[in-house]
C-alpha positions in Angstrom: -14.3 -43.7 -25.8 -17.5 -44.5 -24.2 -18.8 -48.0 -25.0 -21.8 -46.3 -27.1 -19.5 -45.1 -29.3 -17.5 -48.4 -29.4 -20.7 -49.6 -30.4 -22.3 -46.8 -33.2 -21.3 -49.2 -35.9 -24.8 -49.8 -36.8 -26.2 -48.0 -40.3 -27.9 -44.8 -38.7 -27.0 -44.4 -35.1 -30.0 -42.9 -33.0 -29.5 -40.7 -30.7 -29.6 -41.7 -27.0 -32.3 -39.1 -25.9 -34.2 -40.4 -28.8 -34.3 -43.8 -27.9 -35.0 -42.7 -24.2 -38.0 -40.7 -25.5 -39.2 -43.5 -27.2 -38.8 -46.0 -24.1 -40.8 -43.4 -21.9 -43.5 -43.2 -24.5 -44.0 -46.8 -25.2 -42.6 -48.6 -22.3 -42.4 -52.3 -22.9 -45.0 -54.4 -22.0 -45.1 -57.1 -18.9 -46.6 -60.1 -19.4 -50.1 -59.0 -21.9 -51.0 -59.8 -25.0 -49.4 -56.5 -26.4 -45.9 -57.9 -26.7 -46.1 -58.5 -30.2 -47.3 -55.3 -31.3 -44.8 -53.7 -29.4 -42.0 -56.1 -30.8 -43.1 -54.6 -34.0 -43.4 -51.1 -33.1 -39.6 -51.2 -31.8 -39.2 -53.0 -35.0 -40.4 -50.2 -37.0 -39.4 -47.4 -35.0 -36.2 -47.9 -33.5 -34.3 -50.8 -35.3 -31.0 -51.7 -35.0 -29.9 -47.8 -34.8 -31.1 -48.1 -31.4 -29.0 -50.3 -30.5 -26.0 -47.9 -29.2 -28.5 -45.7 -27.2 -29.7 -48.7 -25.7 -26.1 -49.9 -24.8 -25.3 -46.2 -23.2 -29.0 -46.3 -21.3 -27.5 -49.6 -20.0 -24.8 -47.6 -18.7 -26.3 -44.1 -17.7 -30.0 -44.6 -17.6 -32.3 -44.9 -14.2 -32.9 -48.5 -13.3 -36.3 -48.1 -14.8 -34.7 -47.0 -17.9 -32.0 -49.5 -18.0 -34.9 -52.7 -17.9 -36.6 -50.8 -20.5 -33.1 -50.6 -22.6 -32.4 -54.4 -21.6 -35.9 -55.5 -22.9 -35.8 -53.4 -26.3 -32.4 -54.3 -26.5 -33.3 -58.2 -26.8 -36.5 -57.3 -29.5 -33.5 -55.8 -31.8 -31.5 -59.7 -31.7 -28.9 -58.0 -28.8 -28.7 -60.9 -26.0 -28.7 -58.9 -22.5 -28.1 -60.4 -19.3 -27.7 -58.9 -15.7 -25.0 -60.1 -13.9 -25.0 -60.1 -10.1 -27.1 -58.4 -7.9 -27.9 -54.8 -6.9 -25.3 -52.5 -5.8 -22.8 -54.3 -8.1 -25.0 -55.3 -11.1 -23.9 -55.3 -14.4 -25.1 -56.0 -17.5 -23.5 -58.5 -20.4 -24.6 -57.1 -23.7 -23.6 -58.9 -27.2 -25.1 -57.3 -30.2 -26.0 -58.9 -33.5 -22.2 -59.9 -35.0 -20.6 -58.5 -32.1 -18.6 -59.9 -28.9 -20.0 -59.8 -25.6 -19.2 -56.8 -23.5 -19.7 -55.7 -20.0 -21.6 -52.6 -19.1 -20.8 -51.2 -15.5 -24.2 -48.9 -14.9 -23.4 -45.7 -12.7 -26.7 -45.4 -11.6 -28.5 -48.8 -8.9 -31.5 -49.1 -7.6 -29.4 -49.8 -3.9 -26.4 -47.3 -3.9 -23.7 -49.1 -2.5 -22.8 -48.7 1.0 -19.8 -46.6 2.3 
């Protein structure tokens, strides 16, 4: 069982290519003054359904994709951290009500070396 679908206890689960569509669409903001309408689009949009899509875009998403997720992720109440450094990076996710969990991502920015 992947850890998305250890996760999909939220009321209407989106789908990951869904919340990935929506993250390349509306890509969060850095540092402006449209964080808030942002928050609020994510709000409106996604909701907490996101939140396993996010958790599995931690996991198989690009490294663009997984700061995207991490960022959303946070606007829904999740608490996301990264956890070492590139090629061993992982992420510590804790949903709303939930207990934190470690998220190994199979995609880096820096492959590791062989």
């Amino acid at each position: 069982m992947s850890t998305a679908e250890q996760w999909a206890s939220a009321p209407h689960p989106m789908h990951v290519e869904d919340v990935a569509d929506f993250l390349a669409a509306c890509p969060p903001p850095v540092h402006t003054s449209d964080v808030e309408a942002w928050r609020r689009r994510v709000e409106a949009e996604l909701g907490p359904g996101a939140l396993p899509g996010l958790v599995e875009l931690l996991e198989i998403g690009s490294p663009a994709e997984q700061d995207a997720a991490m960022t959303t992720a946070r606007a829904l109440g999740a608490e996301v951290w990264a956890v070492g450094a590139e090629p061993e990076l992982q992420w510590r996710v804790t949903l709303p009500g939930g207990s934190p969990r470690t998220i190994h991502p199979r995609r880096h920015a820096r492959p590791r070396q062989l």
